[in-house]
Each structure stands twice: as structure tokens, then as C-alpha cells.
C-alpha positions as CSV (number, residue, x, y, z in Angstrom):
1,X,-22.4,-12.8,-35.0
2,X,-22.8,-13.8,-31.2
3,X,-24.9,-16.6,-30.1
4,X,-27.7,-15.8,-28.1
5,X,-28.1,-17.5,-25.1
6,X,-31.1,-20.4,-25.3
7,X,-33.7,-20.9,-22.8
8,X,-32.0,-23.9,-22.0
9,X,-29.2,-22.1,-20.9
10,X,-31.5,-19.7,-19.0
11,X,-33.1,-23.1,-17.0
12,X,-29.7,-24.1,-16.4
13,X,-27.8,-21.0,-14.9
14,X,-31.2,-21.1,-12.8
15,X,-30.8,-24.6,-11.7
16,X,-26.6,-24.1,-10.8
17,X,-27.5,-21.3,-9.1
18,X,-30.6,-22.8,-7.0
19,X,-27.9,-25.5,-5.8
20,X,-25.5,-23.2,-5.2
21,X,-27.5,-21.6,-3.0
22,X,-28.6,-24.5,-1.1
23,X,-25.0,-25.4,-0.5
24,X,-24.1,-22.1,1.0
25,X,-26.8,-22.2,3.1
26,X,-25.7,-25.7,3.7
27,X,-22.0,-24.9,5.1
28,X,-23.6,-22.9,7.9
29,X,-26.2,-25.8,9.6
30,X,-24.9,-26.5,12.9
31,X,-23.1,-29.6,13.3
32,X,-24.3,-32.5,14.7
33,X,-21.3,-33.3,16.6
34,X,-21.3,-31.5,19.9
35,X,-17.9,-32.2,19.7
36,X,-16.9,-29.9,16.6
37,X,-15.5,-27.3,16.6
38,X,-18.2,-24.2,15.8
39,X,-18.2,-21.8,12.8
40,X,-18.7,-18.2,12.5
41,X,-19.5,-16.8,9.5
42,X,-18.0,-13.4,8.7
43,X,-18.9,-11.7,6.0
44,X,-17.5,-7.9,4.9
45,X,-17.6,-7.7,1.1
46,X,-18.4,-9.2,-2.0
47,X,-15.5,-10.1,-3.5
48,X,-15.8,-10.8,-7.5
49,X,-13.0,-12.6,-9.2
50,X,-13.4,-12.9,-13.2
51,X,-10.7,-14.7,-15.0
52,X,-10.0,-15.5,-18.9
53,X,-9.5,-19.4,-18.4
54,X,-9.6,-21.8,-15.8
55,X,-6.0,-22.8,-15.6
56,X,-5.4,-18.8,-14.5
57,X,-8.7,-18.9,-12.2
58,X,-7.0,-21.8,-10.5
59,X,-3.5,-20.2,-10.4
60,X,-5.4,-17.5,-8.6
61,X,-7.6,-19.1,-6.3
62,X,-5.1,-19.4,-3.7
63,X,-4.5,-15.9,-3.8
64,X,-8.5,-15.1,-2.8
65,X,-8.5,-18.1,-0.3
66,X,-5.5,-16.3,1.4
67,X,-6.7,-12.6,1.5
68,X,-10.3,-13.9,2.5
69,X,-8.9,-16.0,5.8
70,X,-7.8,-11.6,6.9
71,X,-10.6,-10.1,5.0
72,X,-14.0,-12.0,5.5
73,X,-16.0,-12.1,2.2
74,X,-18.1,-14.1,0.1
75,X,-15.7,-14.7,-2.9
76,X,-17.1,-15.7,-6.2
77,X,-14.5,-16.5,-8.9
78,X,-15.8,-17.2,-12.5
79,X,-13.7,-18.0,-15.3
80,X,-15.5,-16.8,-18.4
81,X,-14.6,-18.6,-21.7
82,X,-17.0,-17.8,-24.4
83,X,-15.2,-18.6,-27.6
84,X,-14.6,-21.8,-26.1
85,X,-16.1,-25.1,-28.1
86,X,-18.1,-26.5,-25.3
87,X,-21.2,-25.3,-23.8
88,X,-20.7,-25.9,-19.8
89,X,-21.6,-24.1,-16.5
90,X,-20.7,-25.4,-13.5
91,X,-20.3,-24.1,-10.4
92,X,-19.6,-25.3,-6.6
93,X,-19.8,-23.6,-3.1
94,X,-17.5,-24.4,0.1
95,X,-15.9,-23.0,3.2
96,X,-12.5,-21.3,3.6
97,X,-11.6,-21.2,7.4
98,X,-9.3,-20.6,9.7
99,X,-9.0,-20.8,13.5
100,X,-8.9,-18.1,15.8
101,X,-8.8,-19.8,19.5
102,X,-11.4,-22.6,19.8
103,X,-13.5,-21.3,16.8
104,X,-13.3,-21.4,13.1
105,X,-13.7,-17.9,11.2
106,X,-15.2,-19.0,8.0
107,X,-15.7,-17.2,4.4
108,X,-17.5,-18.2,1.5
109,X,-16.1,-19.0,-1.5
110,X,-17.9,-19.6,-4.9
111,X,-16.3,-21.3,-8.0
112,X,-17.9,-21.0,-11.5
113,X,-17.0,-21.8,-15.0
114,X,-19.1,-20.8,-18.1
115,X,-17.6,-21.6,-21.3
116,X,-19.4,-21.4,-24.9
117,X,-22.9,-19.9,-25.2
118,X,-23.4,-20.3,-21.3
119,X,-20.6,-17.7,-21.0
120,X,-23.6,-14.7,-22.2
121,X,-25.3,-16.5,-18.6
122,X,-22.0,-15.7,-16.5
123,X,-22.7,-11.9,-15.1
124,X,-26.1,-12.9,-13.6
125,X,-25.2,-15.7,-12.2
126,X,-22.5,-13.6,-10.1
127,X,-24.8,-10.9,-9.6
128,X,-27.8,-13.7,-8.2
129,X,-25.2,-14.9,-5.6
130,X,-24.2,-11.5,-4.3
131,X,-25.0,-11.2,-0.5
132,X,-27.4,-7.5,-0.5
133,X,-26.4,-4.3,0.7
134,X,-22.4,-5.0,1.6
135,X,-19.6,-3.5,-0.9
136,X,-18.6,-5.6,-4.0
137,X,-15.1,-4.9,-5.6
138,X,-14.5,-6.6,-9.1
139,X,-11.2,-8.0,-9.6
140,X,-10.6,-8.2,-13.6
141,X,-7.5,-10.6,-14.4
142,X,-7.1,-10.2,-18.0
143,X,-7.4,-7.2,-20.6
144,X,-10.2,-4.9,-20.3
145,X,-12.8,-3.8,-23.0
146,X,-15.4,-1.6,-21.4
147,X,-17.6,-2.1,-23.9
148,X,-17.7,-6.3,-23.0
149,X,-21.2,-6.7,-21.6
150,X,-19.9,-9.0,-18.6
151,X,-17.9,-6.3,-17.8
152,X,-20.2,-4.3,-18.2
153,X,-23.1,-5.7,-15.9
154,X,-20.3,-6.7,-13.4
155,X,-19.2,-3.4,-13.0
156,X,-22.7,-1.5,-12.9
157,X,-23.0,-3.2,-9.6
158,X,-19.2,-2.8,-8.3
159,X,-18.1,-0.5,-5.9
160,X,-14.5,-0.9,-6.7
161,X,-12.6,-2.1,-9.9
162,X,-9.5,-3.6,-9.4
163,X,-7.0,-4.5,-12.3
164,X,-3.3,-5.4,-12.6
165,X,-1.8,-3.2,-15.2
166,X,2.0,-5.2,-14.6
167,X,0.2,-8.2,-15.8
168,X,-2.5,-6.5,-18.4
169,X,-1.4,-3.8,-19.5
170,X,-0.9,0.2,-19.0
171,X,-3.8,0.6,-21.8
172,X,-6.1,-1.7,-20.1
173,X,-5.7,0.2,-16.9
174,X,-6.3,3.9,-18.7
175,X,-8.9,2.6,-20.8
176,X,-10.8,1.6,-17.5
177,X,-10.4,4.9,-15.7
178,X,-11.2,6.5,-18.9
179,X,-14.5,4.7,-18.8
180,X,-14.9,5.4,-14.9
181,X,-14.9,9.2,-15.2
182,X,-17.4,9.7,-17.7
183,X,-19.8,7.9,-15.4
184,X,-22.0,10.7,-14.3
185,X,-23.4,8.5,-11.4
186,X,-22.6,5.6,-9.3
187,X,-18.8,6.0,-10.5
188,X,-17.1,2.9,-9.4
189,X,-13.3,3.9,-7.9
190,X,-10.6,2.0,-9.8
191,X,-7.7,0.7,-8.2
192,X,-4.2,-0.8,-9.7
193,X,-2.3,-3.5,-8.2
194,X,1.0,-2.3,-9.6
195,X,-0.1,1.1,-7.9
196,X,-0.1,-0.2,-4.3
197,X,3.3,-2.1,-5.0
198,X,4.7,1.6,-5.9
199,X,3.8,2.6,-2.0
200,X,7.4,1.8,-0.9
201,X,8.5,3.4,-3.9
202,X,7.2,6.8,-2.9
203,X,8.1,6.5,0.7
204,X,11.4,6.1,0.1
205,X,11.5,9.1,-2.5
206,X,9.9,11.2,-0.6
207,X,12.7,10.7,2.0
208,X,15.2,12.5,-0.2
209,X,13.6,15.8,0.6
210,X,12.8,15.3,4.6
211,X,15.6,17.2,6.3
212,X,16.4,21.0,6.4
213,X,18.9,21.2,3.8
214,X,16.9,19.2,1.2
215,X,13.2,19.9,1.8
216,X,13.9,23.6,-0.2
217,X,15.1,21.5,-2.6
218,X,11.8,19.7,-3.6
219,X,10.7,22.6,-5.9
220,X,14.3,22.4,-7.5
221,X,14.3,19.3,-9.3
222,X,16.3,19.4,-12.8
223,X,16.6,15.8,-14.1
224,X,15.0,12.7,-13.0
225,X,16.2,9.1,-14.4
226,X,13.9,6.3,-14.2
227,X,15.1,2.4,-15.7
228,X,12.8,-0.2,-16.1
229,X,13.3,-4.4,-17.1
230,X,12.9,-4.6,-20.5
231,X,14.2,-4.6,-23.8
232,X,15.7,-1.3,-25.5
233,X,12.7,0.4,-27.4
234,X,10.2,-1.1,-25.5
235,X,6.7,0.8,-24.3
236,X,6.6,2.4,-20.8
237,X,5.2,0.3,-18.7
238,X,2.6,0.7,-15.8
239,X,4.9,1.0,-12.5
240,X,7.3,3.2,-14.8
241,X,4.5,5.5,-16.1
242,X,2.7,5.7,-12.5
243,X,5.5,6.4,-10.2
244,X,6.7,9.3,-12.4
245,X,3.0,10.6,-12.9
246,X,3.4,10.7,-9.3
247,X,6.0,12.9,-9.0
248,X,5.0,15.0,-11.3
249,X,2.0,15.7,-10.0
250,X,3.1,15.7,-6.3
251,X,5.7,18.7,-7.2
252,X,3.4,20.6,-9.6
253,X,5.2,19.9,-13.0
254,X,3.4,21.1,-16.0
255,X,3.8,19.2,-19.3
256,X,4.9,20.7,-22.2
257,X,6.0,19.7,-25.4
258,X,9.5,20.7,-27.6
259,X,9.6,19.6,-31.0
260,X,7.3,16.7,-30.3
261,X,8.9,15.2,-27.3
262,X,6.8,15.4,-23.6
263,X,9.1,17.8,-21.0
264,X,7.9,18.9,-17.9
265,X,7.7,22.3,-16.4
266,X,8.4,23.6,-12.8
267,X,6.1,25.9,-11.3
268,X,9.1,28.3,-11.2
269,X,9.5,28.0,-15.3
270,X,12.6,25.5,-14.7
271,X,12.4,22.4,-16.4
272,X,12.9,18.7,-15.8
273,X,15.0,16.7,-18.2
274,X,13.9,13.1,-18.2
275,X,15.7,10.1,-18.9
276,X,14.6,6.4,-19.5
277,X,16.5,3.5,-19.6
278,X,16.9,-0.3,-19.7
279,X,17.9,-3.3,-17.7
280,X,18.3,-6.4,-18.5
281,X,15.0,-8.3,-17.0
282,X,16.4,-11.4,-15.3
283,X,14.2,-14.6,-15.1
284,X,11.5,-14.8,-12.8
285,X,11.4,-10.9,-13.2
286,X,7.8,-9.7,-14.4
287,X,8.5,-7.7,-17.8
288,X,8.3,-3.6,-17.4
289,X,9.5,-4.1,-13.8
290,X,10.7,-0.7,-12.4
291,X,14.2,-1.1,-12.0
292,X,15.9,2.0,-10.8
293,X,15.4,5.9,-10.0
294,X,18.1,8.8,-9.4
295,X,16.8,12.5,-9.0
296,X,18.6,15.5,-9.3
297,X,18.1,19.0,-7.5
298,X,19.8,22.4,-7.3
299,X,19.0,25.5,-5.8
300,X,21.4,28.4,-4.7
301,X,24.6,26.1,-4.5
302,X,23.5,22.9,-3.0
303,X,22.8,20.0,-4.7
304,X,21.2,16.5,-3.9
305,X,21.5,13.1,-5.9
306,X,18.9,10.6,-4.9
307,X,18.9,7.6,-6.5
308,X,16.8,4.0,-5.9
309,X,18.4,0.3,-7.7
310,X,16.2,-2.4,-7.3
311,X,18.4,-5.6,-7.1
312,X,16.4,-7.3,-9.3
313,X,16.0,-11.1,-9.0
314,X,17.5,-11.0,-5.7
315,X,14.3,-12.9,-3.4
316,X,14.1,-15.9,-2.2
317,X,14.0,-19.0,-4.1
318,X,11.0,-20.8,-4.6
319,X,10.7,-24.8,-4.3
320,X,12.0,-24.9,-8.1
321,X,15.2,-22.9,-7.9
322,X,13.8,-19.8,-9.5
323,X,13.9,-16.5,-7.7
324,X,10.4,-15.2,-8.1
325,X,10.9,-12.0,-6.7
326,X,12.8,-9.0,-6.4
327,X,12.8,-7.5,-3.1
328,X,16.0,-5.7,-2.1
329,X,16.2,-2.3,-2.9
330,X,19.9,0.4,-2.6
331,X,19.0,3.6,-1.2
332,X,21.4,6.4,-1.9
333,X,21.9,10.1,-1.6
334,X,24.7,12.7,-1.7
335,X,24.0,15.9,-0.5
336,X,26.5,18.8,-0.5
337,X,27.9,19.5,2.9
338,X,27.0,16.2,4.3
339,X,28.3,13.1,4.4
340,X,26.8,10.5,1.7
341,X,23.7,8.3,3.2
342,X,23.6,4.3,2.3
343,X,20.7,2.2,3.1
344,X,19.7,-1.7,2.0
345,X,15.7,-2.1,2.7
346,X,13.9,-5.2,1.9
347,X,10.2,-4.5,-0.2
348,X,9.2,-7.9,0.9
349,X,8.2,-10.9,-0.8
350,X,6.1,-9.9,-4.3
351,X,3.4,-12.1,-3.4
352,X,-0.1,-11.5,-5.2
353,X,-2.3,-12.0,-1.8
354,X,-0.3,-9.3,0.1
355,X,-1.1,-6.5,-3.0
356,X,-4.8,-7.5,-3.2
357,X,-5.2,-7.5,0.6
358,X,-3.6,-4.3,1.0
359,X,-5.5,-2.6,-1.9
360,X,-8.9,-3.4,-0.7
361,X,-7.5,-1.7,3.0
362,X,-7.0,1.0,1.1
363,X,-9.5,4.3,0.7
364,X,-11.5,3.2,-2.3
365,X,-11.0,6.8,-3.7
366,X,-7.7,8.1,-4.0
367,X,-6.7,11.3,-5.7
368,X,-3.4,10.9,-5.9
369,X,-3.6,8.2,-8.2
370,X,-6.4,9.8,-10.1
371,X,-4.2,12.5,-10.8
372,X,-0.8,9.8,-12.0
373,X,-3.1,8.0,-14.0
374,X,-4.2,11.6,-15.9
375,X,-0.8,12.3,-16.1
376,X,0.2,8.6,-17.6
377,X,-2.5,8.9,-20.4
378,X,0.0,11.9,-21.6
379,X,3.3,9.8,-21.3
380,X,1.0,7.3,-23.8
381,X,-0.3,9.6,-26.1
382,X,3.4,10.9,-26.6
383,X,4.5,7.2,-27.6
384,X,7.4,7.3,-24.9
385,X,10.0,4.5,-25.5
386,X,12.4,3.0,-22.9
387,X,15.9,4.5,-24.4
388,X,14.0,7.6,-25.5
389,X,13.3,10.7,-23.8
């Protein structure tokens, strides 16, 4: 049975709130130095952060204090802990600046914790310190159950959802689009981080078939190989199940189903064998990692292999000694008639801020990955393994 929320609780969430407020207003007095240096407040979007636990919200924080210094936003992170034994909220407002010339461009950024019964108190508390009629994206770190009422009340007011299937999971993330698209009005757009770290992904794929003698072959596809950084048997996971829902959909393939097992279809009749394999997932390596991709097309006597190896673990090291990152990637293609093509192309470093600030650049609505994530449900449904076809 869940405990209902006193009216203590209710007076205190009003009174953290009422200070809260005051301190914002606070930050942006004018100084009574003439010597200081001036702030400009900037403000573009809500920004809603909503964490399991504190030690992940303060993992995080960093993350939102370095995506708010490009994108101005009043940031309000809340870590929401109800099955926790004490009954606290607390909650603290401050400046995150940084200097442009002689002035100091400042955000907002909001900090609250409500653990035990308080937690019921958490949703309107966010939703009381929202700044009116600008755009408020909700960025869920943690599983998703749509049927949670803080997700819930969070999200009735969100324009944009935001997860991290790499670090969730694949369910959490077709669960919330699930949810999304039977909202007949005010449908929030969902976004994926792992989606957006797929981008270079695509480019490069998409390069196999750019030239005369390839582009025909596009519609000729007859095996594609994906490998991902996990153990043998192991579920697909989100980049693995996106990039080829991707694919599929970007070439027209059709599923269809032999003896039990997913296939896909041309829209000539030819079909697609597909192959999944592991790699070892080094340390430092997020689990489920794409790893690898070779396509294979035919048409009329010429044939092109593509294929993409992430040289995993291969970033640089961090102040520890451990390679947090894997951001080299082999780009290879044979083609017949032509000479083979090599290339080495850096992804970048994997770093959480540069995902989140390029997501929320992105379109809100993208169809593309409405379509993937359709398309991954099926992969799910059909219990595909890693090793298995």
C-alpha cells in the first residue's frame, strides 16, 4: 500500500519551493559592486532532469551544467527516492555561468532531493518552478514505467522525452514510445540518446551506396552482418536494434517470418539474410555496444562489401588509466571493378554532454526514428539473440 503524502509534507514542499524561488530571484539582483562583472540571464528551455538516487544525479550534474553553459535553460534536477527510509526534501537554487567577452551568460540551475513519503511531493514541486510558456524536455535516467505517476505528471507537461536506452534499456525505450503514440493529444516526441550516437553510424553507411556504380546497388542488398559487445546469447541491444531498424526502413524491407525466425523482404521479393554476432566487450566499454557492420549487395554482376569495425576501447585514457571510450572506427569497401577503399575516422570522445546537447538541437519530431523504433519492437517480439539469426 503507498503512503499518502501528509499535510505536513504539503506545507513543506510549499515552504522549499517559496525559498527556492526567492533564491532564483535572488541570483539576478544587480550587484552592488560597480566593479563586477554583469550577468545576463538567458533562458531557452526547461530543462527537467529526474534521477533514481542521488549519487547518479550528482554523477550527472556536470553533464547539465556543461550542456546548459551552450544551451541556456533553467535546469531542475531531482532525484526521486521513494522507497527510501527517510522522509527529506530539500532543494537549493544557483547560477551556472560562463563568460562571453566582459559579460557573464548565466543559466539556472535547480537541485532537489525527495526521498520517502515526500517523494509523492516531487512532480509538483518541478512543475511549480517551471519558467511559463518556453519548451520543457524531460530527461528520464533510469527505467521507465509509464504508469509511475511522477512520470506521469512530469511528462503531461513535457514537450520532449528523452531517455538513454544504452544505459536503461531497449524495453524502457519501446515501452515509452509505445505510450507516446496512443496519446491522442499533446503527444510528447521521444528522443534516444543511443539514437543520436548512431548519426555517424548512418553517415558512414550511407556512403557505401554514393557513387554511380553502387548507388543501383542500394535496392540489391542480400546479407547484412551486425556484431555487438556482449556475451554469446545475449538480448539485442538498443544501438544494435536501432541502426538496423534503420536500414530496414530506409531501403523498404518488409518483415517476414520462416519457421519462426524474423527475415526481411526486398521490395523486389529478394531477401536479406541477417547475421548477429559477438565481441568481446573490453573494460570501460558500455555493455550492448555496437561493435561492427559489413553489408552485402549484388545486382547484374557487380558486387559491393561494406563493412564498419569499431576499434573498441581504443579512446583516450582518462585520469585513472581506463579507456572510457571507443572512438575509432575502420571504414572498408570492395567494389568490383574498383580498387578497394580504406578509411580510419574518429567518432569523437563518447562523452554524455555532447549526446544530450546535440539531441535537444535536434528536430523534436523525427520520423525516421519513429519508424526504427516500430521496426525494433518486431526484432523484440521475435526474442532475437546475439549468435542467433
Amino acid at each position: 500500500m503507498t503512503a499518502q503524502p501528509s499535510s505536513a509534507g504539503a506545507d513543506k514542499a510549499g515552504n522549499l519551493i517559496a525559498r527556492i524561488d526567492q533564491q532564483l530571484r535572488d541570483l539576478w539582483k544587480t550587484p552592488e559592486d560597480p566593479g563586477a562583472t554583469p550577468l545576463s540571464r538567458v533562458c531557452t528551455m526547461n530543462l527537467e532532469i529526474v534521477a533514481e538516487s542521488r549519487d547518479l544525479l550528482e554523477r550527472y550534474t556536470p553533464v547539465v551544467d556543461e550542456v546548459t553553459a551552450s544551451i541556456p535553460a533553467r535546469a531542475i534536477l531531482a532525484s526521486i527516492e521513494p522507497n527510501a527510509d527517510q522522509d527529506t526534501f530539500q532543494g537549493e537554487a544557483t547560477a551556472v555561468c560562463s563568460l562571453e567577452g566582459d559579460r557573464k551568460i548565466c543559466s539556472e540551475r535547480v537541485i532537489l532531493a525527495a526521498s520517502g513519503r515526500s517523494a509523492a511531493r516531487a512532480a509538483s514541486a518541478i512543475e511549480a518552478l517551471l519558467v511559463p510558456e518556453i519548451p520543457t524536455a524531460l530527461v528520464w535516467l533510469g527505467k521507465i514505467h509509464v504508469d509511475d505517476p511522477i512520470f506521469e505528471d512530469l511528462a503531461g507537461t513535457a514537450q520532449r522525452l528523452i531517455v538513454d536506452s544504452e544505459y536503461t534499456s531497449l524495453s524502457s525505450l519501446l515501452h515509452l514510445a509505445s505510450w507516446a503514440r496512443q496519446k491522442e493529444t499533446e503527444r510528447p516526441y521521444v528522443a534516444d540518446l543511443a539514437w543520436t550516437r548512431l548519426a555517424p553510424w548512418q553517415e558512414l553507411l550511407a556512403r557505401f551506396f554514393d557513387d554511380g556504380t553502387t548507388t543501383k546497388l542500394a535496392d540489391k542488398v542480400t546479407r547484412i552482418s551486425l556484431a555487438q559487445a556482449c556475451n554469446p546469447g545475449a538480448r539485442v541491444g538498443s544501438e544494435t536494434a536501432l541502426l538496423l531498424g534503420w536500414v530496414a526502413t530506409r531501403l523498404g524491407w518488409k518483415t517476414s517470418r520462416l519457421g519462426g525466425l524474423l527475415r526481411f523482404k526486398r521490395p523486389d521479393g529478394g531477401t536479406v539474410e541477417l547475421e548477429l554476432s559477438p565481441v568481446p566487450c573490453p573494460e570501460g566499454v558500455a555493455p550492448q555496444t555496437l561493435a561492427a557492420l559489413t553489408i552485402e549487395a549484388e545486382d547484374e554482376g557487380t558486387r559491393t562489401v561494406g563493412r564498419i569495425r569499431r576499434k573498441l576501447a581504443s579512446g583516450l585514457r582518462d585520469v585513472a588509466g581506463v579507456t572510457t571510450d571507443a572512438d575509432m572506427v575502420l571504414w572498408q569497401q570492395e567494389t568490383s571493378g574498383a580498387p578497394p577503399i580504406e578509411q580510419h575516422v574518429r567518432l569523437g570522445p563518447n562523452k554524455a554532454a555532447k549526446w544530450l546537447e546535440r539531441t535537444l538541437h535536434r528536430r523534436p519530431h523525427d520520423p525516421a526514428f519513429d519508424e526504427s523504433v516500430v521496426l525494433a519492437e518486431q526484432i523484440v517480439e521475435d526474442s532475437l539473440t546475439i549468435g542467433g539469426r
